[in-house]
C-alpha positions in Angstrom: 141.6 -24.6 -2.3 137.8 -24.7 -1.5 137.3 -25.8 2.6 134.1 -27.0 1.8 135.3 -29.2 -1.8 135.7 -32.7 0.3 132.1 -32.3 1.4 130.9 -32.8 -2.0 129.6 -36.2 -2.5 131.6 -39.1 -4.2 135.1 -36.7 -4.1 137.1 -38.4 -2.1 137.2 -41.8 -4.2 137.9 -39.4 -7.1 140.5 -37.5 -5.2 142.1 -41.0 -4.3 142.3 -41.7 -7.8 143.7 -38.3 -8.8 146.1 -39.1 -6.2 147.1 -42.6 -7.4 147.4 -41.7 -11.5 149.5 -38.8 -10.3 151.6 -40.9 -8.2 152.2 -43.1 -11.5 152.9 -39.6 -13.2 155.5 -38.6 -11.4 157.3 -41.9 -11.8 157.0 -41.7 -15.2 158.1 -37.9 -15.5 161.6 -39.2 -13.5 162.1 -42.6 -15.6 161.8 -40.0 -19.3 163.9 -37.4 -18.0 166.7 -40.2 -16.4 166.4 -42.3 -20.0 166.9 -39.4 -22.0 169.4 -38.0 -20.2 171.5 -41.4 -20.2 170.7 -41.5 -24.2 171.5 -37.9 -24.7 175.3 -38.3 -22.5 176.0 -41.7 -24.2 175.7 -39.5 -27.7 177.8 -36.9 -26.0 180.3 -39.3 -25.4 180.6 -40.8 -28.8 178.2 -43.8 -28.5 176.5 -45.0 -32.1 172.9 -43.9 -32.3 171.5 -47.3 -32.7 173.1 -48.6 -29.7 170.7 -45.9 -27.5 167.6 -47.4 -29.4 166.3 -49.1 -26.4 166.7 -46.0 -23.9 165.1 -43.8 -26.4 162.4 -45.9 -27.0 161.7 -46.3 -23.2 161.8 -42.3 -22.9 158.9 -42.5 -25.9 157.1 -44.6 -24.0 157.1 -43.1 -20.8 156.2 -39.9 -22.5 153.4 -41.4 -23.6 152.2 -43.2 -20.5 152.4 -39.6 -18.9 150.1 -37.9 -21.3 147.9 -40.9 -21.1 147.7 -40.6 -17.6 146.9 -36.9 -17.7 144.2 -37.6 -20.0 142.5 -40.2 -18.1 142.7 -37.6 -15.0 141.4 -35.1 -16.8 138.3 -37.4 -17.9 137.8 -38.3 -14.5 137.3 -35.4 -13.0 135.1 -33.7 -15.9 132.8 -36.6 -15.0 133.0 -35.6 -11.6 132.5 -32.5 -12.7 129.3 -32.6 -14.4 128.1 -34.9 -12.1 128.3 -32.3 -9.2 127.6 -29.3 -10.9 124.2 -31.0 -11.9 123.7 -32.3 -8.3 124.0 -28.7 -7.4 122.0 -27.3 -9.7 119.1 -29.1 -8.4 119.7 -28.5 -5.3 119.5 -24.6 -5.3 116.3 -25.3 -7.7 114.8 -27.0 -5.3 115.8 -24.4 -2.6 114.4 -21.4 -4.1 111.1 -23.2 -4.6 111.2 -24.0 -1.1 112.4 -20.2 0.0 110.0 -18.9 -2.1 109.5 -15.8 -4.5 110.3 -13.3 -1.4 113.7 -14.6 -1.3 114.0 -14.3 -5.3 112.8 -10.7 -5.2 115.5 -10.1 -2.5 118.5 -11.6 -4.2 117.2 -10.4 -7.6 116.0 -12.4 -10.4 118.9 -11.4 -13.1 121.6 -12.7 -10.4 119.9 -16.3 -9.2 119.3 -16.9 -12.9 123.0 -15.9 -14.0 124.1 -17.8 -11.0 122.1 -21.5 -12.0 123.4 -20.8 -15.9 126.6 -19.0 -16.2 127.4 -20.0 -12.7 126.8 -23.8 -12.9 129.5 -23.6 -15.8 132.4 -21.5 -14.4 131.8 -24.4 -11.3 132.0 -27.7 -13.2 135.2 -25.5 -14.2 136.6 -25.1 -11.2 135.9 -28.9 -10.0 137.6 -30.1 -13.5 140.6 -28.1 -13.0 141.1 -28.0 -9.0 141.2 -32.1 -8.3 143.9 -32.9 -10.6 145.7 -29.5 -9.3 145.4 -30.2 -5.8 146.5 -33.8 -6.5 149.8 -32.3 -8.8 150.7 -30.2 -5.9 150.3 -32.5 -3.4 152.5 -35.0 -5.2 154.7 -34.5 -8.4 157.0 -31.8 -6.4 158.1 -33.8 -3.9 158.6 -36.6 -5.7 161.0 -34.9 -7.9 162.7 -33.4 -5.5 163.4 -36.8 -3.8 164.7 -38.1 -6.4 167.0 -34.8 -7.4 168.7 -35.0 -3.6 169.4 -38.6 -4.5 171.3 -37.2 -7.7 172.6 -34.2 -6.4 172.2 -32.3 -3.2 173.0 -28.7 -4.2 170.4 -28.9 -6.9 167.8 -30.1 -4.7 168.9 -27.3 -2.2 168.3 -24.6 -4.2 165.0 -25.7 -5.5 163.4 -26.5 -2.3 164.4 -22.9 -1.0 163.0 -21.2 -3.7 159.9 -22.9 -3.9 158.5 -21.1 -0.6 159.0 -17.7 -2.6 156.6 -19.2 -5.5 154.0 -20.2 -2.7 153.9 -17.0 -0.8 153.8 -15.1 -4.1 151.1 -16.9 -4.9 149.4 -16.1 -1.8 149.8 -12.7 -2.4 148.3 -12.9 -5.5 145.6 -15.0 -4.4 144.8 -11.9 -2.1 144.7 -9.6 -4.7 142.7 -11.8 -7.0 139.8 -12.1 -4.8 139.1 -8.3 -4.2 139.1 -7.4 -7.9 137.1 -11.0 -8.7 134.5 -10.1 -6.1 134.1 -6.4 -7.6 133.8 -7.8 -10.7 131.0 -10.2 -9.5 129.3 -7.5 -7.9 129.3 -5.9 -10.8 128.3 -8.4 -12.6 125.3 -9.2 -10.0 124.1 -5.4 -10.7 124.5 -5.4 -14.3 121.9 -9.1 -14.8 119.2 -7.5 -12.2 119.3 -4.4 -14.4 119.1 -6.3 -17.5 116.1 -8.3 -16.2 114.7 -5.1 -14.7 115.1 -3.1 -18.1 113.4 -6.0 -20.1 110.4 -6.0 -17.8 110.1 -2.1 -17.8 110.7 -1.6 -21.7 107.2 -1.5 -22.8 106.4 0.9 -19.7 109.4 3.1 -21.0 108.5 3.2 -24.3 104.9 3.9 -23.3 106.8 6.8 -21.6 109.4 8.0 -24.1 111.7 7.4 -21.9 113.9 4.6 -23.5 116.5 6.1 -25.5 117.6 8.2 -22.0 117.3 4.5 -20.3 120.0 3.2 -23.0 122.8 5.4 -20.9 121.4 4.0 -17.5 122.2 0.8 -19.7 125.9 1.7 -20.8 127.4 3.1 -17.5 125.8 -0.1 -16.0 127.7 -2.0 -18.8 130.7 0.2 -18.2 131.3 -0.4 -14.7 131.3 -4.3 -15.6 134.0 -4.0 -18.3 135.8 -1.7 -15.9 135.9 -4.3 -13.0 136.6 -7.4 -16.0 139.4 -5.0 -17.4 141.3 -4.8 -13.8 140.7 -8.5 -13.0 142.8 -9.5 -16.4 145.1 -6.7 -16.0 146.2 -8.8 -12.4 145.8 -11.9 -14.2 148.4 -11.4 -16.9 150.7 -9.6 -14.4 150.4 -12.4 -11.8 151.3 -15.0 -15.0 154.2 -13.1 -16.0 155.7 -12.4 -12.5 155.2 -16.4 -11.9 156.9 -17.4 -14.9 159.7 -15.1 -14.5 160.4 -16.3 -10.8 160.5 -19.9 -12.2 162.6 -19.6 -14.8 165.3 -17.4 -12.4 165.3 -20.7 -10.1 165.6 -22.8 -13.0 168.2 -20.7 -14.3 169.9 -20.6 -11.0 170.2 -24.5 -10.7 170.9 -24.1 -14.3 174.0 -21.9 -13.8 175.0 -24.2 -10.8 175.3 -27.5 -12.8 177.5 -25.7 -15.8 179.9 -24.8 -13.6 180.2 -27.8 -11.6 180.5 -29.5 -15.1 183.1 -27.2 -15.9 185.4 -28.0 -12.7 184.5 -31.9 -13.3 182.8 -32.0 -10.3 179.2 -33.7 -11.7 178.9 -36.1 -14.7 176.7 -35.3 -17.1 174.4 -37.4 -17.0 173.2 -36.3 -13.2 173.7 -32.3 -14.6 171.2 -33.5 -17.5 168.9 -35.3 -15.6 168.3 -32.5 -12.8 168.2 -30.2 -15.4 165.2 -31.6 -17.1 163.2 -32.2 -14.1 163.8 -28.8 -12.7 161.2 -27.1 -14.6 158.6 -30.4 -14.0 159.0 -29.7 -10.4 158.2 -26.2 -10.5 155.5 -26.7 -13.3 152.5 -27.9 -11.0 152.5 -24.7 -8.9 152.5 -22.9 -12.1 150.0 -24.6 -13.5 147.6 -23.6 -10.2 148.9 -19.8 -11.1 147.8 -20.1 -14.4 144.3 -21.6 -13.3 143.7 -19.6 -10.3 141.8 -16.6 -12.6 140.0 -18.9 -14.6 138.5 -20.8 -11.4 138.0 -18.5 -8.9 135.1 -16.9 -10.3 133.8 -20.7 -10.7 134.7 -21.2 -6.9 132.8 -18.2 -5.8 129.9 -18.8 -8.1 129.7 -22.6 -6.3 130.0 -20.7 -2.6 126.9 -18.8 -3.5 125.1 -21.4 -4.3 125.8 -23.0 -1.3 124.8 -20.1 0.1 121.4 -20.3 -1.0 121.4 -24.5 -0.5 122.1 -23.6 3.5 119.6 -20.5 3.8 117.2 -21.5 6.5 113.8 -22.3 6.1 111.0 -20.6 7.4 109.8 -22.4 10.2 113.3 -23.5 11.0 113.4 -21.6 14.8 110.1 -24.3 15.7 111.4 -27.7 15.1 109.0 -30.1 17.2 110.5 -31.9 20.2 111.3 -35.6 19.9 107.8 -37.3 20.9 105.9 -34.3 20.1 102.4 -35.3 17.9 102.9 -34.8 14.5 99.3 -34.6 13.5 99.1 -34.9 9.2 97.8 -31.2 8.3 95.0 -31.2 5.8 92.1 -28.1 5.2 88.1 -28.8 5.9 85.2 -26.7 6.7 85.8 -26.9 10.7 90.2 -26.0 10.5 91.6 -23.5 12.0 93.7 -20.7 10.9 96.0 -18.9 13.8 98.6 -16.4 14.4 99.4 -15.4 17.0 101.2 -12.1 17.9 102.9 -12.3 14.4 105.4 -9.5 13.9 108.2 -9.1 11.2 111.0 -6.7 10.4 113.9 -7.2 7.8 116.6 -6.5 9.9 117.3 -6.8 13.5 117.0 -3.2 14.4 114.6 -2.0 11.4 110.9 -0.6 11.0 108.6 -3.3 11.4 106.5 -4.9 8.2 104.1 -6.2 10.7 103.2 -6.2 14.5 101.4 -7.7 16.9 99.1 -9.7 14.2 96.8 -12.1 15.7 93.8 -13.4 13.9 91.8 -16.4 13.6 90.5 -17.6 10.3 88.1 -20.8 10.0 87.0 -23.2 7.4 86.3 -22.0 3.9 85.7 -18.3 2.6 87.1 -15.3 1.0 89.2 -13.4 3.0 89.9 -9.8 1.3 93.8 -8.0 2.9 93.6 -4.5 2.3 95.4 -1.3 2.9 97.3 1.5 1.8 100.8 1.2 -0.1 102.7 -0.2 2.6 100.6 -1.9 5.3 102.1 -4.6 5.0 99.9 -6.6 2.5 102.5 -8.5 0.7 104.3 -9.2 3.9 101.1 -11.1 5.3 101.2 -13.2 2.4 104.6 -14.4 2.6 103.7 -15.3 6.0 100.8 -17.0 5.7 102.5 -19.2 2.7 105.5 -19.7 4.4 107.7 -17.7 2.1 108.6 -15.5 5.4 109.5 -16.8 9.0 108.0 -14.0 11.5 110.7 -12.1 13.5 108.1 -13.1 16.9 105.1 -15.2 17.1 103.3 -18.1 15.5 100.7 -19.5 13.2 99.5 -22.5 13.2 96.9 -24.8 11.9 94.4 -26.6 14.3 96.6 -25.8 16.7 99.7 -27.4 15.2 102.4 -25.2 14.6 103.7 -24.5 11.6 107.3 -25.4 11.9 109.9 -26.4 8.9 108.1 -29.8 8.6 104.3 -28.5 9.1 105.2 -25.8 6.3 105.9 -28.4 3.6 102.3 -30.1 4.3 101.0 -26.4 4.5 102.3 -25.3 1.1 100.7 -28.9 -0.4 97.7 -27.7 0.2 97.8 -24.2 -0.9 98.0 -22.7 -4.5 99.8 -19.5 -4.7 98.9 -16.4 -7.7 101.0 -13.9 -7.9 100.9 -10.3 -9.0 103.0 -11.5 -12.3 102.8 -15.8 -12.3 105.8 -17.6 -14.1 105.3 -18.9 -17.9 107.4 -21.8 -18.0 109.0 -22.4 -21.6 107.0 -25.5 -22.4 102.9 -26.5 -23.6 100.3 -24.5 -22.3 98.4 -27.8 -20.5 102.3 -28.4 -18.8 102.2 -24.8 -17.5 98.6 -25.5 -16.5 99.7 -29.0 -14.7 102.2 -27.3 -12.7 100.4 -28.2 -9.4 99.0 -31.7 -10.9 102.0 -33.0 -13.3 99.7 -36.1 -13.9 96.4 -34.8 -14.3 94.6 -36.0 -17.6 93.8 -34.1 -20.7 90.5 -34.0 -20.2 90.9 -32.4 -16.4 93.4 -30.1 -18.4 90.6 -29.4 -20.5 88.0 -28.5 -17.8 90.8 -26.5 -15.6 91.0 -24.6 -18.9 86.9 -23.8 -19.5 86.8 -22.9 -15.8 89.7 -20.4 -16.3 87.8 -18.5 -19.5 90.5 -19.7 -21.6 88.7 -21.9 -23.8 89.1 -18.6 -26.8 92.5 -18.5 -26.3 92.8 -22.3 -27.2 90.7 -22.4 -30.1 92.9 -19.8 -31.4 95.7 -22.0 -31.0 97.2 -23.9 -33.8 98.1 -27.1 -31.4 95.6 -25.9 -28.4 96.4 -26.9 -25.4 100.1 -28.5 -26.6 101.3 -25.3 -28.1 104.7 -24.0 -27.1 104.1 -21.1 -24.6 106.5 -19.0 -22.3 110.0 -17.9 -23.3 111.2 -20.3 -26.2 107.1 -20.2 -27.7 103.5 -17.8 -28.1 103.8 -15.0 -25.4 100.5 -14.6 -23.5 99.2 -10.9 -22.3 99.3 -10.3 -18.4 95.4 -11.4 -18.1 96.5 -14.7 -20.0 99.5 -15.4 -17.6 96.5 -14.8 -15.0 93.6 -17.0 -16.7 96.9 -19.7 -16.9 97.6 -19.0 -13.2 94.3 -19.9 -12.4 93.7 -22.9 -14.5 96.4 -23.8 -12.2 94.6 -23.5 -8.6 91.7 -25.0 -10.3 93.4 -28.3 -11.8 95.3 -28.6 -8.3 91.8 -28.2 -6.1 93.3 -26.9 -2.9 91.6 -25.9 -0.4 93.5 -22.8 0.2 94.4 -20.3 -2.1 96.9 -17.2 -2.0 96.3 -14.1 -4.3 99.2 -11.2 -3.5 97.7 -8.3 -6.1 96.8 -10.7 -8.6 95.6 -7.7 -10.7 97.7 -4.8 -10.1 99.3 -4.7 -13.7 96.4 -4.9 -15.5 93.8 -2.8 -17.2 90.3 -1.9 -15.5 88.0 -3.8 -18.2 90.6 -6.9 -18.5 90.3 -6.5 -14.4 86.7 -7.2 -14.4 86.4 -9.5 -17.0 88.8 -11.6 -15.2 86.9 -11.0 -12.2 83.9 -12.8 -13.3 86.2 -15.8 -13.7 88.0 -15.9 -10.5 84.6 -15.7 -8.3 83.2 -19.3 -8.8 86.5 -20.9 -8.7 86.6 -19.5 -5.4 83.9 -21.3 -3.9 84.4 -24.3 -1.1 88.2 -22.6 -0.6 89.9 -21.2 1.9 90.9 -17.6 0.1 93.2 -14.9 1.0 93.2 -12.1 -1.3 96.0 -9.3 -0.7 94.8 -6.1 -3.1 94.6 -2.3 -2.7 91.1 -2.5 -5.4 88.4 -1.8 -3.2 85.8 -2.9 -5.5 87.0 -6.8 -4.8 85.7 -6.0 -1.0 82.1 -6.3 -1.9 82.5 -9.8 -2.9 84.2 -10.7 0.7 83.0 -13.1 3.3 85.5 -11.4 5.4 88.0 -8.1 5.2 91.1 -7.6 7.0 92.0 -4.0 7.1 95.9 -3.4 7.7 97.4 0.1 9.1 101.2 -0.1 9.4 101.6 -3.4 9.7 99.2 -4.1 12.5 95.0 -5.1 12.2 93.2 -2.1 11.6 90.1 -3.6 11.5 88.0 -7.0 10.7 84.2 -7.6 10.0 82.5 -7.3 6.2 82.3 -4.5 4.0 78.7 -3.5 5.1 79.9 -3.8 9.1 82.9 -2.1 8.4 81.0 0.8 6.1 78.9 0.9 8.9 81.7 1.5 12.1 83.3 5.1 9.2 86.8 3.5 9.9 89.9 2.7 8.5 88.2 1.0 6.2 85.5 4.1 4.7 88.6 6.3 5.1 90.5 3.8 2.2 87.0 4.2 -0.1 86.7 7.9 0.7 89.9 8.3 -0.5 90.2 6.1 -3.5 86.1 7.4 -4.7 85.6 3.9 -5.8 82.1 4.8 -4.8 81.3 1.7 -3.5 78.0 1.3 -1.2 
């Protein structure tokens, strides 16, 4: 069983009510078996048929109210199901918006998107099969094997000693199961980031001539999946069988017993009958948790990842404000102020650092170009500055505020982020474009659209702005997804915008064409701009010049041109022949 499954919310009144219907269960499993064992002696003994009308029918009818019961558990707890599974769901959602595409990029795209589909599914299957389990288990057993030592001692005897064997073989199997599961999710993990991965790079591969030799990459990624699938059945089917067989030797066991005290005359028949029906019903719940062990324990690992991801700290989290500290609202004008302080950042505790010993000071509105070779740490500064990355050491802060879990939730309201490759959603091209403003108008959708350049695209549109874009609709080139991207900063109007390489996947003329747009959408805005094309500097209020993670340099392109440092070195070397 799942440690953390009563921490899920409304489970315990449903657990209670597990509990209760299989209480009623197992009363109705001993009335059935005693009424047809008393019908089935009486007939043994010579008794008419008709006269054993009434027991019958009272076995029929607690046969029924059994399977009743089981179905009204079993409807129970798929409502619990899919009311958790969907709780969760969101939650991670919301999570890894609030993580962050850094922490996407790390656990690879292919996985978290396997994990919220496939994995959502395998746990609503695991809740729907593991309440009424644990309630079966808890319950039916014991009842049973009350009511057998009140019938016959021996029997009950021999069933409670064998039933320890059943649990420790379980155990053992239980031990087993996990190692070849979590292989086979690892597996599983490697094979989705590569399929994500291959789909991206196909066009680059074919470009190349390289994708018939990426198909083998493909197949001994594929192999190494069915290899890990193969080994989890093969101890799946041999963990069934070996359970089955131990159950039926104990059955037969108290089976053999009864004959031959029936024999010597020392049991009636009716208690040797009725014991010998409810042996297999006491060992069945434990077999029935054998049997669904393999099919939910992938579901309860995919729903401990997610909570995984659900308890992943913030960034921020290590600067919680005291109780009584000011907790100034954060907003963005000409005269704020943009701090960090000794910033530094490494991935792991005793790894290279990304970034070192940043401080810098940034005021009011302007664009601010980052820059440096492959490797400065460019992308890094980014996710720090939009909260995607807690520093290892130091601080930033705005107008002197901290920017702590809670100040980093006001901090990313007033910031629109542009990546290197921005997300089509699978929905209209004015709902991608309200992603930021979910209740602006049409006709701000329409002027977000004009200021983006995309006004050609539309008219090209059969529906314009309400056509069907993104995954299920029209695919858009990477300078569309860009145009769309922006459209989105504009519609938002926030003061502070992020750009991490916003052009690094696209052509030259398609570059500076785009260019053209993004300039005047700049204006009256805070603007960071990571990118290694120099002939953005130009264009800078201000440039930042990285060198292995720490400030090279800072001033404008003609100071900086001026001082023949870091920052001439980058043009000399790239003969972008900017003046």
């Amino acid at each position: 069983m799942d440690r953390n499954l009563l921490g899920y919310k409304g489970i315990k009144p449903i657990l209670a009510a597990s509990l209760a219907l299989t209480l009623a269960q197992s009363l109705s499993i001993i009335l059935l078996a005693r009424w047809l064992a008393e019908a089935l002696s009486a007939l043994f003994a010579g008794e008419p048929l008709h006269s054993q009308y009434l027991k019958l029918s009272m076995f029929f009818g607690a046969f029924l109210v059994r399977h009743l019961i089981g179905f009204v558990q079993q409807k129970v707890s798929h409502a619990f199901a899919e009311r958790t599974g969907a709780g969760l769901r969101r939650q991670v959602m919301e999570k890894l918006f609030q993580l962050g595409p850094r922490f996407a990029k790390q656990e690879g795209t292919g996985n978290l998107v396997t994990l919220i589909l496939e994995g959502t599914a395998k746990f609503r299957n695991y809740l729907e099969l593991i309440v009424p389990r644990m309630a079966g288990m808890a319950l039916i057993p014991w009842v049973v094997l009350a009511y057998i030592f009140i019938r016959d001692i021996t029997s009950g005897i021999i069933l409670i000693l064998s039933m320890p064997i059943l649990i420790a073989f379980l155990i053992l199997v239980g031990l087993a199961a996990r190692k070849t599961t979590e292989k086979q999710l690892d597996t599983y993990r490697t094979l989705s980031n590569h399929f994500v991965d291959s789909l991206r790079g196909l066009e680059t591969l074919k470009l190349l001539g390289q994708s018939r030799e990426h198909i083998g990459s493909v197949a001994r990624v594929s192999d190494r999946y069915r290899s890990a699938t193969m080994r989890t059945l093969r101890v799946a089917f041999l963990s069934s069988f070996a359970l089955d067989f131990f159950t039926m030797l104990s059955v037969a066991v108290v089976a053999v017993g009864l004959g031959l005290r029936l024999i010597s005359g020392d049991l009636a028949l009716v208690t040797g009958l009725t014991v010998l029906i409810l042996a297999p019903e006491y060992f069945l719940p434990v077999r029935m948790v054998g049997a669904d062990f393999h099919a939910t324990l992938d579901g309860k690992e995919a729903g401990a990842a997610m909570r995984s991801i659900i308890e992943e700290p913030l960034p921020g989290t290590a600067d919680e404000p005291k109780d009584g500290q000011e907790k100034r609202e954060l907003n963005w004008t000409a005269q704020s102020r943009l701090s960090l302080s000794e910033v530094a950042v490494r991935h792991e505790q005793e790894g290279p650092y990304s970034l070192r010993d940043l401080s810098l000071e940034l005021r009011g509105t302007g664009k601010i170009g980052i820059i440096g070779a492959s490797g400065a740490g460019k992308s890094t500064f980014i996710d720090v500055l939009g909260g995607f990355l807690q520093p290892s050491e130091g601080f930033m802060a705005v107008d002197g505020r901290r920017l702590d879990a809670p100040a980093l939730g006001e901090w990313r309201k007033l910031m629109a982020y542009i990546p290197q490759h921005p997300f089509i959603f699978s929905s209209t091209l004015a709902d991608n474009i309200r992603f930021y403003a979910p209740e602006a108008s049409s006709s701000d959708v329409e002027r977000a659209v004009a200021a983006a350049g995309l006004t050609e695209l539309v008219r090209g549109l059969p529906h314009g702005v309400e056509e069907p874009i993104g995954g299920g609709g029209r695919q858009l080139s990477g300078g569309q997804a860009q145009r769309v991207a922006l459209a989105r900063a504009f519609l938002s109007d926030r003061p502070v915008i992020l750009l991490d390489e916003p052009t690094a996947h696209l052509d030259i003329e398609t570059e500076y064409e785009l260019k053209q747009t993004m300039l005047p959408l700049f204006e009256g805005k805070l603007v960071l701009l990571a990118t290694h094309r120099l002939h953005w500097m130009p264009d800078m209020d201000l440039i930042v010049v990285l060198e292995h993670g720490r400030v090279a340099e800072v001033g404008t392109h003609e100071e900086l041109i001026s001082r023949k440092g870091a920052y001439y070195d980058l043009i000399r070397s790239q003969r972008e022949g900017i003046a």
